[in-house]
N, C-alpha and C positions, 0 to 999 in steps of 0.2 A: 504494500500500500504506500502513497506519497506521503510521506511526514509532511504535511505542512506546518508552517511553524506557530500558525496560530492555535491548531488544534492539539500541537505539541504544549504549546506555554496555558492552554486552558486545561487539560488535563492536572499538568504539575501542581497552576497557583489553586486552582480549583480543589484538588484535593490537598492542599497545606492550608489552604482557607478554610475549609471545613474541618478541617480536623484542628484545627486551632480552635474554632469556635466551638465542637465538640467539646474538648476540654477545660474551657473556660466556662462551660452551660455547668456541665458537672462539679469542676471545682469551686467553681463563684456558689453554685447554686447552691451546694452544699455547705460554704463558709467555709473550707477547706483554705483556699487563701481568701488572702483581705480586701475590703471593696475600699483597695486605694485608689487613686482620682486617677492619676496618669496612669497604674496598671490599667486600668479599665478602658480610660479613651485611648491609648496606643492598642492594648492586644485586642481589644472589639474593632479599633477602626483598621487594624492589620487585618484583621482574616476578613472582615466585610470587603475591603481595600482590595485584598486578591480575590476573592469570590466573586466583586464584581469585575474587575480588570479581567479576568479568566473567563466570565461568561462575553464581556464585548468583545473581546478575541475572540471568540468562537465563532463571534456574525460575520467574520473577515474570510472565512472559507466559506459562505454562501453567496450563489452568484449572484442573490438579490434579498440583499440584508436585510430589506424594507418587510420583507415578507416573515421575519425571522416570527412572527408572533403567531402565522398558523402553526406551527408545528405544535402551541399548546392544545389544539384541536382534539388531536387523537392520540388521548392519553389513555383510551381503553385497549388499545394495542399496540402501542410504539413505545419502546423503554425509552425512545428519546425526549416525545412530549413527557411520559411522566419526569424525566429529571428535569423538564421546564418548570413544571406546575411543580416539583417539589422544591426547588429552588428559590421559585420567588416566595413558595409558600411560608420560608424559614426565615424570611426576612423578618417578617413582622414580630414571631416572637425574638428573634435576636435584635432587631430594632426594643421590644420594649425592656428586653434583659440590660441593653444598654443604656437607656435613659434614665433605668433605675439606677445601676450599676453609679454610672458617671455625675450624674444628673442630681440622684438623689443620695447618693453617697451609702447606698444599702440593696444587700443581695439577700435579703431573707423572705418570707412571705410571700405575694405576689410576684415579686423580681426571680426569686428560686425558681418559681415555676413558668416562667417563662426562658428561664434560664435553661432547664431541662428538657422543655418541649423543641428548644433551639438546637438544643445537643441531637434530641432524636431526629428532628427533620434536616442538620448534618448528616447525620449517619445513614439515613434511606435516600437522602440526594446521592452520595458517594454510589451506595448501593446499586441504585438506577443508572447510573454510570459506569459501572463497570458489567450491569446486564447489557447495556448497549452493544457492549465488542462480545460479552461470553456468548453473547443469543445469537451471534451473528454463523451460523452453519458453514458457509460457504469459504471461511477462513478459517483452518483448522488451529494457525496459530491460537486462534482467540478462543474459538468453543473449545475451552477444557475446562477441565475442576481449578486451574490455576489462576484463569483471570481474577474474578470478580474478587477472591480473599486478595490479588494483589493488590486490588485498590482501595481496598478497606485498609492493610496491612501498613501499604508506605502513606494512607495520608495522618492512620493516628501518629506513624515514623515522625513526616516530616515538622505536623502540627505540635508534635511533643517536645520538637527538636527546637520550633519556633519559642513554645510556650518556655522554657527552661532557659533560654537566650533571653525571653525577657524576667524570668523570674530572677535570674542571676545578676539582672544590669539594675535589678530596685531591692537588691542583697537580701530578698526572702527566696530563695533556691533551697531547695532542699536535697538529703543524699537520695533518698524514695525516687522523685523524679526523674534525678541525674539516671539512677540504676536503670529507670522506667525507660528511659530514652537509649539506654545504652542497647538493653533486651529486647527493643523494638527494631533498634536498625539491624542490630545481628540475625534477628528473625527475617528483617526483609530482606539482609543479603543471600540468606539459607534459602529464601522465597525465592528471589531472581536466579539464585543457580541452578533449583530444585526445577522453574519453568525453563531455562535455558536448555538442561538435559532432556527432559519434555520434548522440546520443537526438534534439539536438532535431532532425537532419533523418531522422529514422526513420518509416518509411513500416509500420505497421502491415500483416500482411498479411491477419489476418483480420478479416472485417466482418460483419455480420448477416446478408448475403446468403450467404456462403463457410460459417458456421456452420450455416445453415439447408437449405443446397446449394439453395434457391431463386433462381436468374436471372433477368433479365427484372426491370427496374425497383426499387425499393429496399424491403425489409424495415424497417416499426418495428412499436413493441410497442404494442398499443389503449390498452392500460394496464398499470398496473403489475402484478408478478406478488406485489408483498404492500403489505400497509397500512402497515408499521412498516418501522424498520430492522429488520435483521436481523445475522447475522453475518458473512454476504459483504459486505454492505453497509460494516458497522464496519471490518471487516479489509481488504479487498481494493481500496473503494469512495474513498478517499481521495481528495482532491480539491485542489490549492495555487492559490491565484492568482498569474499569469504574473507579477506586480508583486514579490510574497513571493517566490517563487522568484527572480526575478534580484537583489532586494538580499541573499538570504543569500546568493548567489552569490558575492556581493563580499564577504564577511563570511567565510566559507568562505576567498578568495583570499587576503585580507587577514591571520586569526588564523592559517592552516594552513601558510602558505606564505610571505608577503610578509615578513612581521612576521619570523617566526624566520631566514631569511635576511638581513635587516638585522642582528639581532642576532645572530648567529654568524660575520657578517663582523665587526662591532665586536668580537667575543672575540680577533680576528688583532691587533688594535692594541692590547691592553690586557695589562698583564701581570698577574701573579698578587698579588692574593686578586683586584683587580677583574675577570678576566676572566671569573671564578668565575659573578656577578650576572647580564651576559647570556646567559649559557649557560645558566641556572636559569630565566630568562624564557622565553627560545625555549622550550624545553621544558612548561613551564607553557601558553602561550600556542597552543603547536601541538598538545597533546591538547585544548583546549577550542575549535579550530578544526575537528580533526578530528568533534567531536561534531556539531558544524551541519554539515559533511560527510556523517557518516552519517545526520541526518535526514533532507538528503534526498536521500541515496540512495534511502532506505524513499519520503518523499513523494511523489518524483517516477516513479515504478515505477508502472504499468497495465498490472492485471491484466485477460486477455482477458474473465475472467469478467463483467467489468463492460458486455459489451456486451448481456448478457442484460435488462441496467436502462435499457437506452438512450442511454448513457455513448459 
């Protein structure tokens, strides 16, 4: 499939946005941490901040943006409209988690519970988001048991990673979190290598013979079925070299995973303002990880349609 780069950077902020804001529903909601002024308006207005920048990136890959509002239409069978309609739906209670939160200087009562219904309609937005690629059949990369936990998995990852960068930069960081964070990226790198072994021993099942229900010796095409690219082609037709694909691999392993767990182990040794610097790193360093991640997700994805070009 074509990575494009809006779909790539909406994926990423989208899920660190939510999964920020998951954790902030929870923790606010519960009085777990404290409803300070600046925690609140910086990590409400960070994960709102990506959640929305990541969904107008998203209207940047349709060819008429204008139109972006039917697809909340047909949310009785499209995982895509439902992650519209579940989306803006979670606005409102994280709009009110945050007025109280910022506004009124308290997370208890009313604001808890809006806090928590903000957390839940994060976590089934993510959810709908990653049935969008699991449901999708015709890409074997995506229809596995591997998708959908990946996108649950890296955004509580990257949101943990957010929230502890900023727990650590208003010196209420805790060891709990640090470890929480630490347990989550190792899980998601266990996660990416556990799907990487997944795809590449994946035995496609359909082939030109299966497609054509011809048997009996091997189906090609005489020739092409057009002169030019086209739009399957651009979209669908993506092509990496095994070489590109295994160095971003390492690059991917390296900014997403390797890196931010060094540096959140060095946060356990260092006291406050310094321990403040690694935890702003990791952070940094594992959304701009997770970007080469979702490239290529997208690059490495073959669409069945491509066997129609001889692919």
């Amino acid at each position: 499939m074509h990575p494009a780069f809006s779909v790539v950077f909406f994926t990423t902020a989208t899920g660190a946005g939510y999964g920020l804001l998951a954790l902030l529903g929870v923790l606010g909601g519960f009085q777990i941490i404290p409803a300070d002024f600046w925690l609140g308006l910086i990590g409400i207005g960070l994960a709102l901040g990506l959640i929305a920048a990541g969904l107008l990136s998203s209207t940047g890959h349709l060819s008429r943006p204008e139109r972006a509002w039917r697809a909340f239409s047909q949310w009785r069978s499209s995982w895509l409209s439902r992650e519209g309609v579940a989306s803006v739906a979670t606005f409102i209670p994280a709009g009110l988690f945050g007025i109280g939160w910022v506004l009124l200087g308290k997370t208890g009562g009313w604001v808890s519970a809006a806090g928590l219904l903000a957390a839940v309609g994060a976590i089934v937005t993510v959810y709908t988001t990653g049935m969008i690629y699991a449901s999708l059949k015709p890409i074997a990369q995506w229809h596995s048991r591997f998708t959908l936990p990946a996108y649950l998995i890296f955004s509580a990852m990257t949101g943990g990673v957010l929230l502890n960068a900023l727990c650590q930069g208003f010196a209420i960081g805790s060891k709990m979190l640090l470890a929480a964070c630490v347990l989550l990226t190792v899980l998601g790198w266990g996660w990416k290598l556990a799907t990487w072994l997944h795809n590449d021993r994946l035995e496609i099942p359909t082939t030109a013979n299966t497609a054509t229900g011809l048997a009996g010796g091997t189906v090609r095409s005489l020739e092409w079925p057009h002169t030019e690219e086209n739009y399957l082609l651009k979209e669908m037709g993506f092509r990496i070299a095994r070489k590109h694909s295994a160095r971003l691999r390492q690059i991917t392993q390296a900014l997403a995973f390797a890196l931010p767990v060094l540096l959140l182990a060095a946060t356990f040794a260092l006291p406050w303002p310094f321990a403040a610097v690694p935890s702003v790193l990791a952070a940094i360093v594992q959304f701009a990880g997770m970007l080469v991640e979702r490239w290529l997700f997208f690059a490495e994805a073959k669409h069945t349609v491509t066997l129609y070009y001889g692919r």
